[in-house]
C-alpha atoms as one frame of an Amber mdcrd trajectory, in Angstrom:
protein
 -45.448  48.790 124.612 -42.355  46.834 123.776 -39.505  48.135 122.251 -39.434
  45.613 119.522 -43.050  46.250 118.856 -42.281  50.182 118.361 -39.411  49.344
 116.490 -41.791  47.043 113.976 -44.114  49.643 113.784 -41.710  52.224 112.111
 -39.328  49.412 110.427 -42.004  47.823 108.720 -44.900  49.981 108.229 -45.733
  51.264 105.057 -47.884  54.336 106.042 -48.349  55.496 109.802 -51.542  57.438
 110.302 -51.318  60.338 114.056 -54.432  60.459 115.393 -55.595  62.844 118.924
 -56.863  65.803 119.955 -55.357  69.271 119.671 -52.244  70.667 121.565 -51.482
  66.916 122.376 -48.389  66.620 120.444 -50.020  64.950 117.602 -47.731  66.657
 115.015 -44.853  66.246 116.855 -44.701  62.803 117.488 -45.657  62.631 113.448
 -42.242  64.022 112.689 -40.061  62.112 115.240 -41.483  59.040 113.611 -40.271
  60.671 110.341 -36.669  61.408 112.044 -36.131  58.009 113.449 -37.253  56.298
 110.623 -35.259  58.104 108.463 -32.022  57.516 110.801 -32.952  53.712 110.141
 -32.674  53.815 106.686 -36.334  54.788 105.345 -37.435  56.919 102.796 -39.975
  58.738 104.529 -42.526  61.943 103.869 -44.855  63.072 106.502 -47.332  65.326
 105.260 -49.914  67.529 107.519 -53.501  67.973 106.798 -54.098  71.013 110.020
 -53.018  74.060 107.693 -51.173  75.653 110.952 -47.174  76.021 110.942 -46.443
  73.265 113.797 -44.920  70.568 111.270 -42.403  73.391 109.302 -41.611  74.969
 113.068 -41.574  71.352 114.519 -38.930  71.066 111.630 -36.820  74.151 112.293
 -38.183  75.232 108.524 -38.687  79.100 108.170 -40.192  79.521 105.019 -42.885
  76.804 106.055 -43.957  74.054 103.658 -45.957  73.729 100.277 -48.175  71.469
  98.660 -45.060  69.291  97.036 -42.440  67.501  99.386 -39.472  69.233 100.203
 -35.965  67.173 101.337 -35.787  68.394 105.370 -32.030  68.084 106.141 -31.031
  65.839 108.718 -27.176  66.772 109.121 -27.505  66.689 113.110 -28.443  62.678
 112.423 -26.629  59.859 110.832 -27.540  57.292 108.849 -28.673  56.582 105.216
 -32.049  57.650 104.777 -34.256  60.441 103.746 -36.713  63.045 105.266 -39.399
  65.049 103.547 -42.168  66.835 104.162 -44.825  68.587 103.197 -48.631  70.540
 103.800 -51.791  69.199 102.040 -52.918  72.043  99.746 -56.465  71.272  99.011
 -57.290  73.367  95.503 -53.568  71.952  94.470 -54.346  68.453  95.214 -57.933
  68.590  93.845 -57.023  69.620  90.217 -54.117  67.002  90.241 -57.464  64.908
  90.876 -59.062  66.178  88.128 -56.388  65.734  85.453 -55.400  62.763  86.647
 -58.627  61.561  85.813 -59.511  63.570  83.156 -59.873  62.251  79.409 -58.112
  65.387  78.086 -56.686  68.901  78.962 -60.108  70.321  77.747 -62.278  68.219
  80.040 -60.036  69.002  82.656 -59.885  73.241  81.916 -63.824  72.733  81.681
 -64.045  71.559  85.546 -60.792  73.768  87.140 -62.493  76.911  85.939 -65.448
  76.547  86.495 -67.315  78.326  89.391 -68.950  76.131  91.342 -65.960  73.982
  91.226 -63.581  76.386  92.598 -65.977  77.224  95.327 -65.824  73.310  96.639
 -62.321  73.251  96.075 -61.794  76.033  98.547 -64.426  75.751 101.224 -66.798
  72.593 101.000 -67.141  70.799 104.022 -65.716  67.640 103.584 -63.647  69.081
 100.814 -60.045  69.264 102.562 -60.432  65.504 104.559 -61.207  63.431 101.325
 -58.000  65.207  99.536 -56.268  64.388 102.221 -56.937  60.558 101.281 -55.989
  61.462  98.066 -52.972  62.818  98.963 -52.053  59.724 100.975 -53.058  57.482
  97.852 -50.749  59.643  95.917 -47.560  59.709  98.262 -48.217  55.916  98.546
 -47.437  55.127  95.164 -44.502  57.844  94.623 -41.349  55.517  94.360 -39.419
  58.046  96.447 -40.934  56.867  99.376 -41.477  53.607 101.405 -43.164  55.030
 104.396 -45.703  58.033 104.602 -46.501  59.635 108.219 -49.756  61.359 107.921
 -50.161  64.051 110.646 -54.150  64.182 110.640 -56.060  67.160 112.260 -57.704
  66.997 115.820 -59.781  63.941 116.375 -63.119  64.629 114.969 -61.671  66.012
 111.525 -59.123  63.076 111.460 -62.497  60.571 111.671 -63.793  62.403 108.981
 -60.711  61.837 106.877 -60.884  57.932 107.609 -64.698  58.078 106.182 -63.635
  60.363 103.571 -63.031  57.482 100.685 -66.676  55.931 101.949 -68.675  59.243
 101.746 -67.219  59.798  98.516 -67.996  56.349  97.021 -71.709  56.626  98.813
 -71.951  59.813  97.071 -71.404  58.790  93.756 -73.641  55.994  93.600 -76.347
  58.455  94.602 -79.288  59.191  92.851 -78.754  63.230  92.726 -75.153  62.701
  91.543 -76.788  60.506  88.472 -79.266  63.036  87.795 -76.103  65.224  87.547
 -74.543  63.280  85.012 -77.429  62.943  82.994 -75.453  63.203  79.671 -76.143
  65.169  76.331 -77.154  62.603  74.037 -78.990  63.004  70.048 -82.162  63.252
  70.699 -82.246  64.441  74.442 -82.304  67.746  75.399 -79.489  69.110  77.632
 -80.415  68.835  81.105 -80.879  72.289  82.670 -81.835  74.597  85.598 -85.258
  75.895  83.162 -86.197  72.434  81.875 -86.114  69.949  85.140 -88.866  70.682
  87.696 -86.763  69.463  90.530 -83.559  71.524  89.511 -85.908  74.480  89.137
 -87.190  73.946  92.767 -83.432  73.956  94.105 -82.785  76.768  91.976 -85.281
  78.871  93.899 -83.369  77.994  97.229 -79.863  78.091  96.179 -79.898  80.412
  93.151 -80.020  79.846  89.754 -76.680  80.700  89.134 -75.477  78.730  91.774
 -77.242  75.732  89.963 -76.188  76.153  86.545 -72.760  76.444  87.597 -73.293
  73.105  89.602 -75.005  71.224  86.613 -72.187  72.330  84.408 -69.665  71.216
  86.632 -70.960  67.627  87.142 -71.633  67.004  83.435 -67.871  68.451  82.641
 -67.083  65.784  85.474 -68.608  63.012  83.239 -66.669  60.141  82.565 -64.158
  60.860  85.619 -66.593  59.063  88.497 -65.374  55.612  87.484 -61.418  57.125
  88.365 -62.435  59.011  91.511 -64.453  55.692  92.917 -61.763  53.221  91.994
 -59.531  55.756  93.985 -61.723  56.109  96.910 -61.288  52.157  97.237 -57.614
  51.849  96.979 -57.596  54.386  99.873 -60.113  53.049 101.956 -58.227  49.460
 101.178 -54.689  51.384 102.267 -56.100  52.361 105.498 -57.336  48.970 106.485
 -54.137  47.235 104.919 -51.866  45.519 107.973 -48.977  47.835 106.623 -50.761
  50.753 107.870 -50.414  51.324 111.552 -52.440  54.112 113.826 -50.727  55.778
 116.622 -53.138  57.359 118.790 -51.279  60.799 120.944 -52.807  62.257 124.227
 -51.306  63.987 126.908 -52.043  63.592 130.658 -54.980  66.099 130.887 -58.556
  64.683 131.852 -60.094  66.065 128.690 -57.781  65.338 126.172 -57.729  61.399
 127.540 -61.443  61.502 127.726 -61.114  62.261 123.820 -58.394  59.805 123.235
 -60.793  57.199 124.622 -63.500  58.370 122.399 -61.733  58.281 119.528 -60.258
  54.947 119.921 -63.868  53.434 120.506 -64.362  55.346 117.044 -61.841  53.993
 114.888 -62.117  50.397 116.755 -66.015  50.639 115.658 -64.210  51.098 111.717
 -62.256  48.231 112.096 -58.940  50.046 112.861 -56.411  49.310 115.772 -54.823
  51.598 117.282 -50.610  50.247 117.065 -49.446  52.104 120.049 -50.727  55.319
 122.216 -47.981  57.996 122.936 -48.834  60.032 125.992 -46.445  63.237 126.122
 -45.343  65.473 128.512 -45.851  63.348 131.471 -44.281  63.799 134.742 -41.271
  61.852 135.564 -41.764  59.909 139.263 -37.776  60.223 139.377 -37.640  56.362
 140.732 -39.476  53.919 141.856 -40.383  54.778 145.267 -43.975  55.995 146.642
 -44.561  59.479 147.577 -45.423  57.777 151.488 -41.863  57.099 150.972 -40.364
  60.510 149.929 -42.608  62.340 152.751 -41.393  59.571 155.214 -37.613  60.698
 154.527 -38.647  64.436 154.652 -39.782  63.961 157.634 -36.858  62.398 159.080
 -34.238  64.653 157.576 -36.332  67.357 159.435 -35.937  65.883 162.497 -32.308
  65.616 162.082 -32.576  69.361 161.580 -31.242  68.635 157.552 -33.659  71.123
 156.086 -31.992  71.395 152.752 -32.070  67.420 152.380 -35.767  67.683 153.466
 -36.468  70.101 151.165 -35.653  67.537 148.182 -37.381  64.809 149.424 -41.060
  67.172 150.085 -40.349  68.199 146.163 -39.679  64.396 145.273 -43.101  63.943
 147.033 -44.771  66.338 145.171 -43.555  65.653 142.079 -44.301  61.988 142.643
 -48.332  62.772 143.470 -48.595  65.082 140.397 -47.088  62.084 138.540 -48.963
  59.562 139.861 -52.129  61.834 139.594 -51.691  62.056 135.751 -50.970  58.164
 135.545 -54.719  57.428 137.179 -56.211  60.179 134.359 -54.504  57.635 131.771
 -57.359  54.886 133.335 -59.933  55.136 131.017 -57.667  55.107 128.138 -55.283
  52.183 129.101 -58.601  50.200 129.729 -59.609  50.912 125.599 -56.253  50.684
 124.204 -54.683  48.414 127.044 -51.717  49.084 129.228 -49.154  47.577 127.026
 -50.129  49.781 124.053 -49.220  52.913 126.271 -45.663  54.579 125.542 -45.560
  57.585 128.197 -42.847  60.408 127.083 -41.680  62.736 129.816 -42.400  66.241
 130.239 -39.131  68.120 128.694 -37.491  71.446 129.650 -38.016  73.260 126.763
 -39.965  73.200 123.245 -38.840  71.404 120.113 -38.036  73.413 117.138 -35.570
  71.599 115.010 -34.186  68.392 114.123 -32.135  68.230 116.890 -34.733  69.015
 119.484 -36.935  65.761 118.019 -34.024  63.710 117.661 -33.984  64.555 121.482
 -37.640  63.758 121.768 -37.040  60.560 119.498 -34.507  58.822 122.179 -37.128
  59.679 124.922 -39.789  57.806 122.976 -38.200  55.058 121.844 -36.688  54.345
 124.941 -39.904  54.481 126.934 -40.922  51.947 124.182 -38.089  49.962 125.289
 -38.796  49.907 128.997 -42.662  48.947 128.547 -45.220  51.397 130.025
């Protein structure tokens, strides 16, 4: 990829979404992005939906990170902008949701303590990837920031948090979430596990307390679908906005390529494109020569009885068919994403774990992006 096209990317974007597998890198590159720009003058906050440590140790942070952003100091950098960070907290974000969108404070202590709402809140599938998009919606419009970096989780939960806003939307325009919302009226009787056949049946399955809880969470909810759908819109509108880029990560392993690919087919198929694909911790061919060329000069420094200069030119060979080994894995994923999308970062000496250390990172990355793939 192009320097100036990188350089667009995090100058002008207004959210950057991480996409790849796991142990790629993925968070990583998520907070360089953050770092560099921040050195440019941004006001950025990346936030992490994979509940693991990697973006507070990425970030040389002890005590971790919460559910809020928290300033990340950048002495070790210059320039005028700002870095902050945070982890989604999924019961958190979900009753900001619900007062948000709640007429009052006693609609709103109706749902939070109720049962079978704190059950979803904690442990529903799907639960965690659609408050993620509401997290993004809610960094987006925060006026402390002009760019958000969302570090999604490994590729088939990060798909589910682009579908997220859909699902929802689909799901409220169903007809079991109107039977839900059936409201109290004068002259109807409240709807209930004991009085609806078909609530009775799913009683039997799921327990009636189970139910009850359920019914009396949805008709607390009533009112609050109009807010949550307009919401899910916005997002899904955010993600497919030309201010929001994708950078896809891999490394050069055959099954974490072989996802890459996969996943880029599956965003492509949603109508997103992928801005650039970061492959980390790939060999270095140490110039341009071919390893026929490096064994050629082993040879001959062998004959001239140099062992110690032959020596370095049989590693230079090897290092240079390792290298050029990983660069014909990257195949089937330059062919989806194309060649020039590709920025390939080299394999460093030792792991990052502060701002200096991705700072470090950053100047490898950006100058790859500089010198094309």
């Amino acid at each position: 990829m192009s320097g100036a096209g990188l350089d667009d990317v995090v100058a002008d974007s207004r959210v950057v979404v991480c996409c790849g597998s796991g142990g790629v890198g993925k968070t990583t590159t998520a907070a360089v992005i953050g770092i560099e720009a921040a050195r440019r003058g941004r006001r950025v906050v990346v936030v992490t939906i994979d509940p693991a440590r990697r973006l507070a140790d990425a970030l040389g942070l002890p005590d971790g990170l919460s559910g809020s952003a928290q300033r990340v100091p950048l002495d070790s950098i210059t320039g005028e902008g700002e870095l902050w960070a945070m982890m989604l907290d999924t019961p958190a974000m979900f009753e900001r949701v619900v007062r948000a969108n709640a007429v009052d404070d006693e609609q709103a202590d109706r749902i939070v303590e109720n049962r079978f709402y704190q059950n979803i809140a904690e442990a529903l599938s799907g639960t965690q990837e659609y408050m993620a998009s509401e997290a993004l919606h809610e960094l987006r419009g925060d006026e402390r920031f002009d760019l958000v970096v969302v570090d999604t989780p490994p590729s088939r939960s990060a798909l589910d948090f682009l579908e997220a806003p859909g699902v929802l939307a689909r799901f409220l325009d169903h007809k079991a979430f109107k039977l839900m919302m059936v409201p109290t009226r004068t002259g109807f009787r409240m709807l209930s596990v004991a009085t609806q056949p078909i609530l009775r049946a799913i009683g039997r399955i799921v327990g009636s307390d189970v139910l009850t809880d359920a019914v009396a969470f949805f008709q607390a909810f009533s009112g609050m679908d109009v807010g949550f759908r307009e919401r899910a819109e916005e997002v899904t509108a955010l993600l497919h906005d030309d201010s929001t880029k994708f950078f896809l990560v891999s490394s050069p392993q055959r099954d974490t390529v072989i996802e890459a690919a996969w996943f880029a087919d599956q965003i492509a198929e949603q109508g997103f494109t992928v801005a650039a694909t970061v492959v980390n911790r790939l060999h270095p061919r140490f110039g341009g020569g071919s390893v026929a060329d490096a064994s050629r000069r082993a040879d001959a420094a062998r004959e001239r009885g140099d062992d110690d200069v032959a020596a370095l030119w049989a590693n230079l060979a090897e290092l240079r068919t390792v290298a050029d080994a990983e660069r014909r894995e990257l195949q089937p994923l330059a062919d989806r994403v194309g060649s020039d999308a590709i920025v390939e970062v080299p394999l460093l000496p030792s792991d990052v774990h502060d701002v200096a250390a991705l700072t470090h990172l950053g100047a490898h990355l950006f100058r790859a992006s500089d010198q094309g793939a």
